[in-house]
C-alpha positions as CSV (number, residue, x, y, z in Angstrom):
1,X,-137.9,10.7,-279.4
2,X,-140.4,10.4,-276.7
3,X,-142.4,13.5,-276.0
4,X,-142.4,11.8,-272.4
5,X,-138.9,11.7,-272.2
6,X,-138.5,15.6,-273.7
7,X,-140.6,17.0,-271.5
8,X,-139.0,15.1,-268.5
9,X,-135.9,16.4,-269.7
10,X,-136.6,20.3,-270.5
11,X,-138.3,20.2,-266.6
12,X,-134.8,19.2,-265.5
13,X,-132.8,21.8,-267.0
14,X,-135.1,24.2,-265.6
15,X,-135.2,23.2,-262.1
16,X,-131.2,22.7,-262.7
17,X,-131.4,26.4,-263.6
18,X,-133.5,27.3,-260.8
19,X,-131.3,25.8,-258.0
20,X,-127.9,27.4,-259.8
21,X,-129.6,30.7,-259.9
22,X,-130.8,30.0,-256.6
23,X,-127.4,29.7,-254.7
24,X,-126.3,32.4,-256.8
25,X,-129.0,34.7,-254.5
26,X,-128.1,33.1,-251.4
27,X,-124.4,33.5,-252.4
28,X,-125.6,37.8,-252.9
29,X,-127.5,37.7,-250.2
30,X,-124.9,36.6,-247.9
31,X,-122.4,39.0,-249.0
32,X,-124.5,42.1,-248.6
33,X,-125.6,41.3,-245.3
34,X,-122.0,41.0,-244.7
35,X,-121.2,37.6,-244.3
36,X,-118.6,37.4,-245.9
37,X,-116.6,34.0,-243.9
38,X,-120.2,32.4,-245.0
39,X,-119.7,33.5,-248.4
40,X,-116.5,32.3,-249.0
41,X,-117.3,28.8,-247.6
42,X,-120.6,28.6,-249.7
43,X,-118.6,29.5,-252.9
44,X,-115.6,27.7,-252.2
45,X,-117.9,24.7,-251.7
46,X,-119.5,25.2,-255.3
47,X,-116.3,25.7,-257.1
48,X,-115.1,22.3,-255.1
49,X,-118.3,20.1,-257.0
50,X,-117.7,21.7,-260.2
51,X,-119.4,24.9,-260.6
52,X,-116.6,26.9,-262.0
53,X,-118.9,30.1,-263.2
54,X,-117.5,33.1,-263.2
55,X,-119.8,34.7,-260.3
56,X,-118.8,31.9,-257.7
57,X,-115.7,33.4,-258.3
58,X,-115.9,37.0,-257.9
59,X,-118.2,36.5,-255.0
60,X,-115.2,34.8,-253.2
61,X,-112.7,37.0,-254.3
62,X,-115.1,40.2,-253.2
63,X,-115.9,38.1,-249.6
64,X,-111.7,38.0,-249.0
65,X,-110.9,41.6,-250.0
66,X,-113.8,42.8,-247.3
67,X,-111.7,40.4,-245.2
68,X,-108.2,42.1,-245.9
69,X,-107.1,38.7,-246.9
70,X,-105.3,39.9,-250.3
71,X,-103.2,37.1,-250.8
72,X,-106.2,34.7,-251.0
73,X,-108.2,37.0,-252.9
74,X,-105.3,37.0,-255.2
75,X,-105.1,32.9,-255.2
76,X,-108.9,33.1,-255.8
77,X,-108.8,35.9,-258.6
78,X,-105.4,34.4,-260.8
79,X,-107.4,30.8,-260.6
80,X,-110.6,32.4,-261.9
81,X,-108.6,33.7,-264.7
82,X,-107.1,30.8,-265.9
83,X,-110.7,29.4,-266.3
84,X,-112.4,33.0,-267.6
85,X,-109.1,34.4,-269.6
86,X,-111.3,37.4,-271.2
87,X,-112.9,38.1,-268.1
88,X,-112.2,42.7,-267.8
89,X,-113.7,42.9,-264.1
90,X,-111.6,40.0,-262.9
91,X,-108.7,41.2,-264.5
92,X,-109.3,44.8,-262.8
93,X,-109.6,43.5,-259.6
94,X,-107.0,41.2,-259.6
95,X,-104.9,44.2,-261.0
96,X,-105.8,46.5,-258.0
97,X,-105.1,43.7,-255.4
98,X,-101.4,43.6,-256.6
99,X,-101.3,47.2,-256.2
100,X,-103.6,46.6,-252.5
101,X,-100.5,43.6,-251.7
102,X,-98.1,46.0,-253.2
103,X,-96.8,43.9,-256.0
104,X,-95.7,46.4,-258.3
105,X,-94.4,44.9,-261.0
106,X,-97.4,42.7,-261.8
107,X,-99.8,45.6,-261.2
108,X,-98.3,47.8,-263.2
109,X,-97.7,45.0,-266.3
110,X,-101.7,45.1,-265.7
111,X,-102.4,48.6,-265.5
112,X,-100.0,49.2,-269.0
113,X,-101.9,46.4,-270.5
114,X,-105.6,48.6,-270.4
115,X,-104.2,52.2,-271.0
116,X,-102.3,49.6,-274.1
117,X,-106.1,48.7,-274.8
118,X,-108.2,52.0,-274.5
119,X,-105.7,55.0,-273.7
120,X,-108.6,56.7,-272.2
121,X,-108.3,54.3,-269.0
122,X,-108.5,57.3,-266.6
123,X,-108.3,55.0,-263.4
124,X,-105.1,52.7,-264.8
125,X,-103.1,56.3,-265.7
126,X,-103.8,57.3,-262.1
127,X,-103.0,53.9,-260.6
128,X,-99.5,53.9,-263.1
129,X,-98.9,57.9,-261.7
130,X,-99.4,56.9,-258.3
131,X,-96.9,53.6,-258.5
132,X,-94.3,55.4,-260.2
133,X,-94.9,58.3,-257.5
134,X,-94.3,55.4,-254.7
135,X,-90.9,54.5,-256.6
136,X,-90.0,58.6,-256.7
137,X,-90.3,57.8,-260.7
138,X,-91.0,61.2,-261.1
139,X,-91.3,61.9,-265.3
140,X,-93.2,58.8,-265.2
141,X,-96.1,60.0,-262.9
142,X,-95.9,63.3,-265.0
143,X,-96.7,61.4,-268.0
144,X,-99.3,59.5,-266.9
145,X,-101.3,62.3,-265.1
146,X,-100.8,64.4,-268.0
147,X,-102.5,61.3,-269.8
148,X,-105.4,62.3,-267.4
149,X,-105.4,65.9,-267.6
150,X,-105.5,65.6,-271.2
151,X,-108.7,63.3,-271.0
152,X,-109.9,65.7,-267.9
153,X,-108.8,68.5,-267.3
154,X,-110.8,69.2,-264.1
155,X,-109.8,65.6,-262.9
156,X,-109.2,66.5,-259.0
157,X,-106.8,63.8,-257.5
158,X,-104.5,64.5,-260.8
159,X,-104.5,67.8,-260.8
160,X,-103.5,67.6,-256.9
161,X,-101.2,64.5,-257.4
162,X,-99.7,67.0,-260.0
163,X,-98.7,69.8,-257.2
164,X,-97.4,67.1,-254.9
165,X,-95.0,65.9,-256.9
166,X,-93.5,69.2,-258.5
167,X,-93.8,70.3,-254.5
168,X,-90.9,67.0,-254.1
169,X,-89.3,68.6,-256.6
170,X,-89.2,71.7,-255.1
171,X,-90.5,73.2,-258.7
172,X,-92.9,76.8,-258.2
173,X,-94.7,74.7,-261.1
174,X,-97.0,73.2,-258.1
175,X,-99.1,76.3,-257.3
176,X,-100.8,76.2,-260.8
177,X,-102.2,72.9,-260.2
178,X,-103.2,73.8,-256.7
179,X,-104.7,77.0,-258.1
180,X,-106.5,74.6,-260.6
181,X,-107.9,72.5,-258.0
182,X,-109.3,75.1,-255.9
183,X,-110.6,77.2,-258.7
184,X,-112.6,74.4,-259.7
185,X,-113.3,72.9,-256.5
186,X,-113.4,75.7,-254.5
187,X,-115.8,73.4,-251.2
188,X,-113.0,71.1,-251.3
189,X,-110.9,71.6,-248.1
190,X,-107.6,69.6,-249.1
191,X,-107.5,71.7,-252.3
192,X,-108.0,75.1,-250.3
193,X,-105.2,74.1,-248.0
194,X,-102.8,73.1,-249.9
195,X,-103.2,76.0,-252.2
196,X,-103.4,78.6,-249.3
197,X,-100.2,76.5,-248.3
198,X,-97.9,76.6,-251.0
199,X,-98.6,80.7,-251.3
200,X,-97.3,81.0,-248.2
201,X,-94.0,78.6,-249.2
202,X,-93.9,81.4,-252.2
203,X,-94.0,84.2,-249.7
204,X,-97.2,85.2,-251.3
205,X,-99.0,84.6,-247.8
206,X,-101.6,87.8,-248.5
207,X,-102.6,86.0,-251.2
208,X,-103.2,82.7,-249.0
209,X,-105.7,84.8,-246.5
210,X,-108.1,85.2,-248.9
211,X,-108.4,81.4,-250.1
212,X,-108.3,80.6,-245.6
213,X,-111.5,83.4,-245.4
214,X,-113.3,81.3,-248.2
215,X,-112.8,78.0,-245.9
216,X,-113.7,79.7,-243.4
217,X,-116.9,81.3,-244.1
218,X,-118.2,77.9,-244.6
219,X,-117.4,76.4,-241.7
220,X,-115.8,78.8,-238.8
221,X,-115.3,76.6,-236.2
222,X,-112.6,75.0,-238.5
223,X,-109.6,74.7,-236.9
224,X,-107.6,73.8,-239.2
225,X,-108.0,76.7,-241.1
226,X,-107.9,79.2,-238.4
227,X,-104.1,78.0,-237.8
228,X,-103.6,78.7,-241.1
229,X,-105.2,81.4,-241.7
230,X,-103.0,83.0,-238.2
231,X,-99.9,81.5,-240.1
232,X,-100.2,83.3,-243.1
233,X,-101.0,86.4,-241.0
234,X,-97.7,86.1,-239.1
235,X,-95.8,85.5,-242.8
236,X,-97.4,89.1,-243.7
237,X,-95.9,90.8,-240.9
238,X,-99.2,90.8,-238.9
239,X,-99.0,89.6,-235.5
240,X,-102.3,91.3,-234.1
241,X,-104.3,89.2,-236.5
242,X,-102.6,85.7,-236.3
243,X,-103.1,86.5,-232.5
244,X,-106.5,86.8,-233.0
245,X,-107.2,83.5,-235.0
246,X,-104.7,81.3,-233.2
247,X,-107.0,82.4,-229.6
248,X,-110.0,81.0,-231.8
249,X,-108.3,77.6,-232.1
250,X,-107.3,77.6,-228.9
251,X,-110.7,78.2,-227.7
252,X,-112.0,75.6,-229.9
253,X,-109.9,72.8,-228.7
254,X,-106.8,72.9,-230.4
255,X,-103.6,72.3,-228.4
256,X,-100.8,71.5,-230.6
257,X,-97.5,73.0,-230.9
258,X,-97.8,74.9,-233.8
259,X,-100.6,77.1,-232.5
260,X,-99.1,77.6,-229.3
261,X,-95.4,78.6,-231.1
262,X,-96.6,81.3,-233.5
263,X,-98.8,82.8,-231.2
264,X,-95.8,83.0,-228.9
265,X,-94.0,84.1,-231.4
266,X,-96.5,86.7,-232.6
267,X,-96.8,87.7,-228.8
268,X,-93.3,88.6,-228.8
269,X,-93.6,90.5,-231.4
270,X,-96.3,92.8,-230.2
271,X,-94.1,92.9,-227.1
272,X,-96.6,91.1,-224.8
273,X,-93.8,89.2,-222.7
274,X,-95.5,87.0,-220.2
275,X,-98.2,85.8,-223.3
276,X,-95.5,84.7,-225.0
277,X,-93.6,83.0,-222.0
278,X,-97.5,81.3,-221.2
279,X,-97.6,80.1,-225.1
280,X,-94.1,79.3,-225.9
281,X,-93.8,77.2,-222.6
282,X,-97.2,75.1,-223.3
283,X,-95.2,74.5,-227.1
284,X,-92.6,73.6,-225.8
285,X,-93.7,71.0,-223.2
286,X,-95.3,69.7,-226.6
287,X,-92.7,69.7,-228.5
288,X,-89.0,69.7,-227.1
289,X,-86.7,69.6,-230.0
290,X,-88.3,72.7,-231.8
291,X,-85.1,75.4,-231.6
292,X,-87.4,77.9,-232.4
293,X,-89.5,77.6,-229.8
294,X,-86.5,77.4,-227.4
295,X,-84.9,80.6,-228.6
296,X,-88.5,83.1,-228.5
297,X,-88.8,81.4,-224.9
298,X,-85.6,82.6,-224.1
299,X,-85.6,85.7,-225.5
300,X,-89.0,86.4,-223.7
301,X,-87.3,85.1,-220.8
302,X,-84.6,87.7,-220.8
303,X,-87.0,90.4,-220.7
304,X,-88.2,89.0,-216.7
305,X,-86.0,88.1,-213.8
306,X,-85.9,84.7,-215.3
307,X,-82.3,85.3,-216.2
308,X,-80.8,81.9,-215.9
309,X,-83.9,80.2,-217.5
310,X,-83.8,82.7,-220.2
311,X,-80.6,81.1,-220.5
312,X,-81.1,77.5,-220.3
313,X,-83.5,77.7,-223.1
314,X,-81.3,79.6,-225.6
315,X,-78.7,77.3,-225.2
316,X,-81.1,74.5,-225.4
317,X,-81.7,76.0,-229.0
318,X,-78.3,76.2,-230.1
319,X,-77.9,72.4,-229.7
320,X,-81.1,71.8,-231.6
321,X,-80.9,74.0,-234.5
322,X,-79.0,73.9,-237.8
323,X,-75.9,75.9,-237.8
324,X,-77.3,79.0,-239.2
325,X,-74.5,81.5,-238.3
326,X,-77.0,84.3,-238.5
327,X,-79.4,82.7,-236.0
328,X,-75.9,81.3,-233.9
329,X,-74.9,85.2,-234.0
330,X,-78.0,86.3,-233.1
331,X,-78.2,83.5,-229.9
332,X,-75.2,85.3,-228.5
333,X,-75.6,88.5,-228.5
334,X,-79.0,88.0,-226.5
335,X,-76.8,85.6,-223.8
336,X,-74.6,88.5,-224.0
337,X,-77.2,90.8,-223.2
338,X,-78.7,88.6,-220.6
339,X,-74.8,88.3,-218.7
340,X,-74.7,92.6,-219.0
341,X,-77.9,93.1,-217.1
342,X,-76.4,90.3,-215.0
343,X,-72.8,92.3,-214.5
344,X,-71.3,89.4,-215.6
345,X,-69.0,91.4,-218.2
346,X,-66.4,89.3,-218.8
347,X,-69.2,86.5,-219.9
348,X,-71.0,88.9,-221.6
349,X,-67.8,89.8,-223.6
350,X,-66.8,86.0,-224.2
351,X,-70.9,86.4,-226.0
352,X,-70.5,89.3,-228.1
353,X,-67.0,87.9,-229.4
354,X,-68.5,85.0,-230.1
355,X,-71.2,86.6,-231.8
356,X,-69.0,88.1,-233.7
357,X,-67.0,85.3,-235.1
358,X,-70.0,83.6,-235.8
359,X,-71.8,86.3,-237.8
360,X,-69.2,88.7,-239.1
361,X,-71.8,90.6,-241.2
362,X,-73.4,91.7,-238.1
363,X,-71.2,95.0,-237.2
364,X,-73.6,95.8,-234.0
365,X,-71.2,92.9,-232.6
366,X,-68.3,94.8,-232.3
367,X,-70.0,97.6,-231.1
368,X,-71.6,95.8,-228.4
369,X,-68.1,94.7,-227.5
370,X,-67.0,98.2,-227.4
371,X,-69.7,99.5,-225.8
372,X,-69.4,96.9,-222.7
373,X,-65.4,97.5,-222.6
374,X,-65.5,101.3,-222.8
375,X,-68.8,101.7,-219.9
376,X,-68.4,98.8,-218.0
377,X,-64.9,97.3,-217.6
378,X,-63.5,100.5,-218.3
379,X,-60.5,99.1,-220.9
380,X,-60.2,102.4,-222.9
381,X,-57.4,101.6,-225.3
382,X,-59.1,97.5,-225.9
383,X,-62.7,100.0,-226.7
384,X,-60.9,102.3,-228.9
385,X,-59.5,99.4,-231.0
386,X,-63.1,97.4,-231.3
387,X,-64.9,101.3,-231.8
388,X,-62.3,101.6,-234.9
389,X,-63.1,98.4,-236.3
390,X,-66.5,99.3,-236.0
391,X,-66.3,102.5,-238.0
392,X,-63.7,101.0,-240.4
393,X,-66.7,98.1,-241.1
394,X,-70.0,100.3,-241.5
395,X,-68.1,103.1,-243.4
396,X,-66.9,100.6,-246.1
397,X,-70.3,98.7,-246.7
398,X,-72.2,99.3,-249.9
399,X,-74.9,101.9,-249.7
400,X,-77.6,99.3,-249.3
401,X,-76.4,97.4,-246.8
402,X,-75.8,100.6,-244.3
403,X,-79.5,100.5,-241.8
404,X,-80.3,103.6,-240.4
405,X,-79.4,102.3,-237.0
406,X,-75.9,101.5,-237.8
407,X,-75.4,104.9,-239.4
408,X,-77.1,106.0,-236.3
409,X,-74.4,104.4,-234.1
410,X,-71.9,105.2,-236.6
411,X,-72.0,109.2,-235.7
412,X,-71.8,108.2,-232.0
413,X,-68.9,105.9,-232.3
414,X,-66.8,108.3,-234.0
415,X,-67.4,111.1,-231.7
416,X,-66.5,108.3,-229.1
417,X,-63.2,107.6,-230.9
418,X,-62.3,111.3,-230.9
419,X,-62.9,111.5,-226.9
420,X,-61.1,108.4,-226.2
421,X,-58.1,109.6,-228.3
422,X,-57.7,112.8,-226.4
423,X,-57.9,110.9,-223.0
424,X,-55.7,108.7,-223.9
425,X,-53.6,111.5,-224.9
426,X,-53.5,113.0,-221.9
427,X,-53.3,109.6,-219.5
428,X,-50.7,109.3,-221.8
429,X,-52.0,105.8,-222.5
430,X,-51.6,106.5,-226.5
């Protein structure tokens, strides 16, 4: 052969090299200066005269993902495929844009396909947890994450994928991997809060201050976790201190409902009146189908002139709330209250009866009715008959159901009985 002629040759398959490698850097260079419309064109031209390599490809595919344009990245990535069958990284991404396009069944046949190749596939056990989560496939998610957690057992979006789903399932298994996550991530705020969260679902809301201080004494201006941390204060029975960190979320911006309701809330408790009218009113205008909100607004209401907005709002939350017939019970005897102050006593009667048959393990019903019968419409022998069923209710509760107050009242309505019979007596009303 020529040595002419091999030398002519070898220079061609070098500059042939040099101009394929060539567009490949303009192809990079393009993409990561984020042009990625220029991208696609340049590659799709390529690929159009021939030049089928696997980078030409991916460049295209990676150029319509930035894009958002999953279907043709998915046209671009099955095509590649057919050419580059072994190819791991396009199968991958072609894998996550069915999950991206929310195909499913294709990327979970993918995903089963590497854990069915290397079981130690952390990302394709999380990608199979979360699809199965989307289809409420519950054991399957548990499976896979315990896949994970076997491989890591520190592995944060499993362990906290793990405490959302036995949180669906209402299971108290969801605090340990909460706990978990925190423990070993104790900077990360979504950790923190959900653990400090789900203590307070388990009534354990001390425990949940603690875990909110922590947050907090890393960042204090953070508002979320000052509502939180006055939320689990409130659940412990401590309105002074819930106060106290709902004002600092207020002052720092925050205007939501929830702030403004449990401070209201809390405000009632501590008996501050018009602070709770100021906050519940603000929640409310926020939110107007919390019944909640509607009856502590009321029943700060009642305390002030405000009698017939007191009113208004309790009613309001008797058409918004579930049918609790303690709460229902509870809603009117404070409109019955309201209607006494008002001297509206046969309203305030209609209240307490209907109190009453509402919520008949409430015995301070009856005597409320008695009470307004015998001192304020003056019907003696109806008093006397409420005052007995009274007596006859509290006297044959167990032990532990008797409270002090109704003991308390107790001793009073059977002196009452006694004075009512003899008056009776002698009206000869008996």
């Amino acid at each position: 052969m020529n040595l002419h002629f091999i030398k002519y040759t070898i220079v061609c398959l070098i500059l042939c090299l040099l101009t394929e490698l060539s567009g490949q850097d303009q192809l990079t260079e393009l993409y990561y200066s984020g042009q990625f419309s220029a991208v696609i064109k340049e590659a799709s031209t390529q690929i159009n005269k021939g030049d089928s390599s696997v980078a030409n490809f991916r460049v295209k595919a990676l150029a319509e993902i930035q894009l958002g344009r999953t279907a043709l990245a998915i046209a671009t990535l099955e095509e590649s495929l057919s050419t580059h069958p072994g190819d791991r990284t396009l199968a991958r991404t072609l894998a996550g844009q069915y999950f991206e396009a929310g195909n499913y069944l294709k990327a979970k046949a993918s995903f089963r396909q590497f854990v069915t190749e290397n079981s130690s596939d952390i990302s394709s056990w999380m990608k199979l947890a979360e699809m199965a989560t989307f289809k409420q496939r519950y054991p399957e998610a548990i499976i896979a994450l315990n896949h994970v957690l076997a491989l890591d057992t520190m592995n944060l979006g499993s362990l906290m994928k793990m405490g959302e789903i036995l949180d669906r399932l209402n299971s108290t298994g969801a605090i340990i991997y909460y706990q978990l996550a925190w423990e070993y991530y104790p900077d990360n705020q979504k950790a923190a809060y959900a653990y400090a969260n789900e203590l307070i679902r388990l009534k354990k809301s001390l425990e949940a201050i603690p875990v909110c201080d922590s947050m907090l004494a890393r960042d204090s201006s953070n508002i979320k976790f000052l509502k939180l941390l006055g939320y689990a204060h409130y659940k412990s029975g401590n309105p002074f201190d819930a106060i106290i960190n709902f004002n600092r979320a207020s002052s720092l911006g925050d205007s939501t409902a929830f702030a403004f309701k449990y401070r209201g809330i809390c405000q009632y408790l501590i008996s501050d009146f018009t602070g709770s009218i100021s906050s519940l009113r603000h929640a409310a205008l926020n939110d107007s189908t919390d019944a909640e909100i509607r009856f502590f607004l009321g029943s700060s209401l009642a305390t002030t002139k405000e009698k017939e907005a007191a009113m208004f709002h309790l009613n309001r939350s008797l058409k918004l709330m579930q049918p609790d017939p303690s709460v229902v019970g509870r809603i009117y005897a404070e409109q019955g209250n309201i209607k006494r102050l008002q001297t509206d006593y046969d309203l305030a009667l209609d209240y307490y009866i209907m109190a009453w048959e509402t919520d008949s393990t409430k015995p301070m019903y009856l005597y409320f009715q008695a009470s307004i019968l015998d001192n304020s419409m003056h019907k003696s022998k109806k008093a006397l008959v409420i005052y007995e069923q009274y007596a006859k209710k509290v006297s044959g509760e167990e032990e532990e159901k008797q409270t002090e107050q109704a003991i308390s009242i107790l001793t009073i309505v059977l002196d009452r009985i006694e004075s009512l019979k003899e008056e009776l007596f002698f009206r000869d009303e008996d």
